[in-house]
N, C-alpha and C positions, 0 to 999 in steps of 0.2 A: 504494500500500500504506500502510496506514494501521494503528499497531501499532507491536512488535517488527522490527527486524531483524536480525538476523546472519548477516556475510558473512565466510567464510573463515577460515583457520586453519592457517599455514603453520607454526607449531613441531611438533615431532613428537608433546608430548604431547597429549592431547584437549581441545581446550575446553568445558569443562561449563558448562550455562546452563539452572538451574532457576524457574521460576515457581511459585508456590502461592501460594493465595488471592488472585487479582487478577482483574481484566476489563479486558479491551483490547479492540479492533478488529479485528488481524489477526497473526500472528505469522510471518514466515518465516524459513528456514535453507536461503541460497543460498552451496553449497561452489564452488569451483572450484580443481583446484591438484593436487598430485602424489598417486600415491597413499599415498608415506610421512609425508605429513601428519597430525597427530591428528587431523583431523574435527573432529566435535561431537558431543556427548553432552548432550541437551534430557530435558528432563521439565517437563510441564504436569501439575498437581495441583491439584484445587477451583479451577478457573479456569475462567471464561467467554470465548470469543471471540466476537464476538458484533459484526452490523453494520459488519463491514468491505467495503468497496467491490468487493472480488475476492476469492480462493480465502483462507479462514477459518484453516488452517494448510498451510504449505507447505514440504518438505522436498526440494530439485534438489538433486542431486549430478552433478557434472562431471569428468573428467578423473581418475576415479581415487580423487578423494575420497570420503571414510564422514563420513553421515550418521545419528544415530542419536535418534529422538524417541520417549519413551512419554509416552500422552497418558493420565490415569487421572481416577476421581471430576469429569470433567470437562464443562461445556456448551460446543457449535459450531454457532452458530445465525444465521440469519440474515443469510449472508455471500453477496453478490456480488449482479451485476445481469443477467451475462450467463450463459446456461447451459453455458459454460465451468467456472465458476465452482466448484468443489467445495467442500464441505466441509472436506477432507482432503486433501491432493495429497501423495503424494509419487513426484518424477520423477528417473530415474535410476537404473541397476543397483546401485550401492552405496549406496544410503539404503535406513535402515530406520524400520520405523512400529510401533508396538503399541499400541493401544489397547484400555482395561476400564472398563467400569462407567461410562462415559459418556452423553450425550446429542446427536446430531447430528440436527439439525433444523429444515428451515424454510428451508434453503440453498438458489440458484437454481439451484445442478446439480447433480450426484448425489453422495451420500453420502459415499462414498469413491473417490476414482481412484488404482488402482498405476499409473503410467506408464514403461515404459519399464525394468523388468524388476526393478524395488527389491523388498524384503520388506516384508510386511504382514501384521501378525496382531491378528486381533480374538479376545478369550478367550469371545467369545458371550455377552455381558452385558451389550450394548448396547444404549442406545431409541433405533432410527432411523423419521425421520417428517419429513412433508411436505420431501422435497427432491425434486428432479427431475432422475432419478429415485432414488429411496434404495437401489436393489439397486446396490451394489458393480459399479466396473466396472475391469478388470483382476482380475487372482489375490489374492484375500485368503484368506488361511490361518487356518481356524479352529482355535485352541488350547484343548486344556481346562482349566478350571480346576483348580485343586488346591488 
């Protein structure tokens, strides 16, 4: 992984971890740990992820822990080699995803993967293109805008 990391978060409050306007490589948020832990609380804004070696952003949740990433105004392009690889990952019943007004494309595996029972909602504003394949795989929830 090549990027961002953040791992864990055992005080009760949330740890919040915002980006805006940058490009990296990859970004993950791998919890493990009680579930009266804060979690995390992520927000990607006018950021590029782009050419990371594996899954482009990636949200595990473990043992109880809340994960929570909105991805917005945002590009996810061109990440992985194997078709594992998402654009999007988030794995785990307690992580959640939202992303708006993005771009995912070009990824060696499909657009979006929910793994493993987490929430995912896309507000339908999004350009998805050349990943393989781009149609969403597990439950994404489409929200309307407002």
């Amino acid at each position: 992984m090549e990027g961002i990391s953040v791992e864990g978060n055992s005080s009760a409050a949330p740890l919040q971890f915002i980006v805006e306007g940058s490009t990296m490589r990859g970004i993950q948020i791998i919890l493990t740990g009680s579930p009266v832990s804060g979690g995390i609380e992520a927000s990607l804004s006018n950021t590029v992820v782009s050419g990371n070696l594996g899954i482009g952003v990636l949200v595990a949740c473990d043992l109880g822990a809340t994960g929570t990433i909105t991805i917005g105004d945002s590009v996810v392009s061109d990440n992985g080699l194997n078709p594992d690889d998402a654009g999007i990952l988030a794995s785990g019943g307690t992580c959640s995803v939202a992303v708006s007004h993005s771009v995912i494309l070009g990824n060696a595996g499909p657009s979006i993967v929910n793994g493993g029972g987490g929430t995912f909602v896309s507000f339908g504003d999004n350009r998805i293109f050349g990943n393989h394949p781009d149609t969403p795989s597990g439950t994404v929830t489409v929200a309307p805008l407002r």
